[in-house]
C-alpha positions, 0 to 999 in steps of 0.5 A, a space after each residue: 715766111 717769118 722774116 718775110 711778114 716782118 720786113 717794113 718794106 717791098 726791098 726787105 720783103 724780097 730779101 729775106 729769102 736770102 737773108 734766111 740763108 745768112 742765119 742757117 749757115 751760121 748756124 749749120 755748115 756742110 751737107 745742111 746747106 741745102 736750100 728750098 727755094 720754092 718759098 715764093 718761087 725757084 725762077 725768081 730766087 735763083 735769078 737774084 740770089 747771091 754769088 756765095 748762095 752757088 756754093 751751097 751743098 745742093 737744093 731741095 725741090 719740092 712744088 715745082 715739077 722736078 724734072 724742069 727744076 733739077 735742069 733748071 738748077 744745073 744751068 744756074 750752077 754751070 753759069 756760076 762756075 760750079 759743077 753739079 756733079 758735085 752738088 745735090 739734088 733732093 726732090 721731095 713732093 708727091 713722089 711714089 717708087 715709079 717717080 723717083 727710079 725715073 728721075 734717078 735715071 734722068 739724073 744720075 746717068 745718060 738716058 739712051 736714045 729709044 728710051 724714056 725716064 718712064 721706062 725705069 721700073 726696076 734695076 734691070 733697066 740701070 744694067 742694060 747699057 742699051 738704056 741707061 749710062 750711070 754718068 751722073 748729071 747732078 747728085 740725086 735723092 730723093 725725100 719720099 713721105 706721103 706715098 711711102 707710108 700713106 699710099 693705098 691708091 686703087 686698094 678700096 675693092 668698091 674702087 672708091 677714094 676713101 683710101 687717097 693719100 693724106 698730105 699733111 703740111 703744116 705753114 706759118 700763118 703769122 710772125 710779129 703779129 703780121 700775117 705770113 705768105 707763101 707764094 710756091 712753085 705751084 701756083 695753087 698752093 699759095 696760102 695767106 690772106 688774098 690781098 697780101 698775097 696778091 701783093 708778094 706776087 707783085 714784089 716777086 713775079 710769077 717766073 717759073 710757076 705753074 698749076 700743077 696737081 696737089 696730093 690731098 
């Protein structure tokens, strides 16, 4: 977002996504290489990044459902001739227990035929080969915050939403005296004066985003 606000002109603009990945890896390396698209939007990024961006260790998702990024992610890999066994996968936006043990089991294994991610509640259905088969598709994990250590949803005895999870984001809202933007996956959640963003949805497209529900 920084480099973003600062570019001069609509080609700096859209690659700053990508020169931002330039700066990281010459400063870290290995399992730090792990990219978050979603800035102004996966479908986008993906489709103009760069040969050597496929060789990072994985991608993090966090505004886009994780289901549809994950597959999406896999086919861009194939495409580029790596394998995503190799590689990593971490969603990371709103999940709870449910969520993550349905996308480990859409992920790391082969779900059987009659069953459903959503059938995965605990490590019973990991063990029944009538259900699931542990032959990973991509490396998963999970970043699990506001629904670990803020997740009270139906406690309230008067059934009130007094006790709804708080999200607490914080994002850049300016660099170099210039306003920043953020587009996201999820078309709800862009964020910076309506003109400007307005014009970062002209320079990269909307490909791939979606309204999705916000945790608040």
């Amino acid at each position: 977002m920084a480099l973003a606000a600062m570019a001069t002109n609509d080609d700096d603009l859209k690659a700053a996504q990508y020169r931002i990945l330039e700066l990281w890896q010459q400063t870290y390396g290995g399992s730090l290489l792990v990219m978050l698209p979603d800035t102004y939007g996966t479908t986008q990024f993906l489709h103009g990044a760069p040969d050597w961006v496929a060789e990072w260790t994985g991608q993090r998702v966090d505004s886009k459902d994780p289901y549809l990024a994950g597959d999406e992610y896999i086919a861009w890999l194939v495409r580029r001739g790596q394998d995503p066994t190799q590689k990593l996968l971490i969603a990371s936006d709103g999940l709870d227990a449910q969520e993550i043990l349905s996308l480990h089991a859409y992920f790391s294994g082969e779900i059987q035929p009659g069953t459903s991610a959503l059938d995965f509640r605990g490590a019973a259905e990991f063990h029944d080969s009538r259900k699931w088969r542990g032959e990973r598709r991509i490396r998963f994990s999970a970043g699990w915050g506001t629904l670990l250590t803020n997740d009270f949803r139906g406690c309230h005895p008067r059934g009130e939403d007094t006790l709804a999870p708080i999200s607490l984001v914080c994002k850049l809202t300016s660099a170099g005296g210039c306003r920043a933007v953020k587009l996201s996956d999820n078309y709800e959640k862009a964020s910076g004066p309506s003109q400007l963003v307005q014009h970062y949805r002209q320079v990269f497209g909307l490909a791939g985003m979606a309204n999705l529900p916000i945790v608040v």
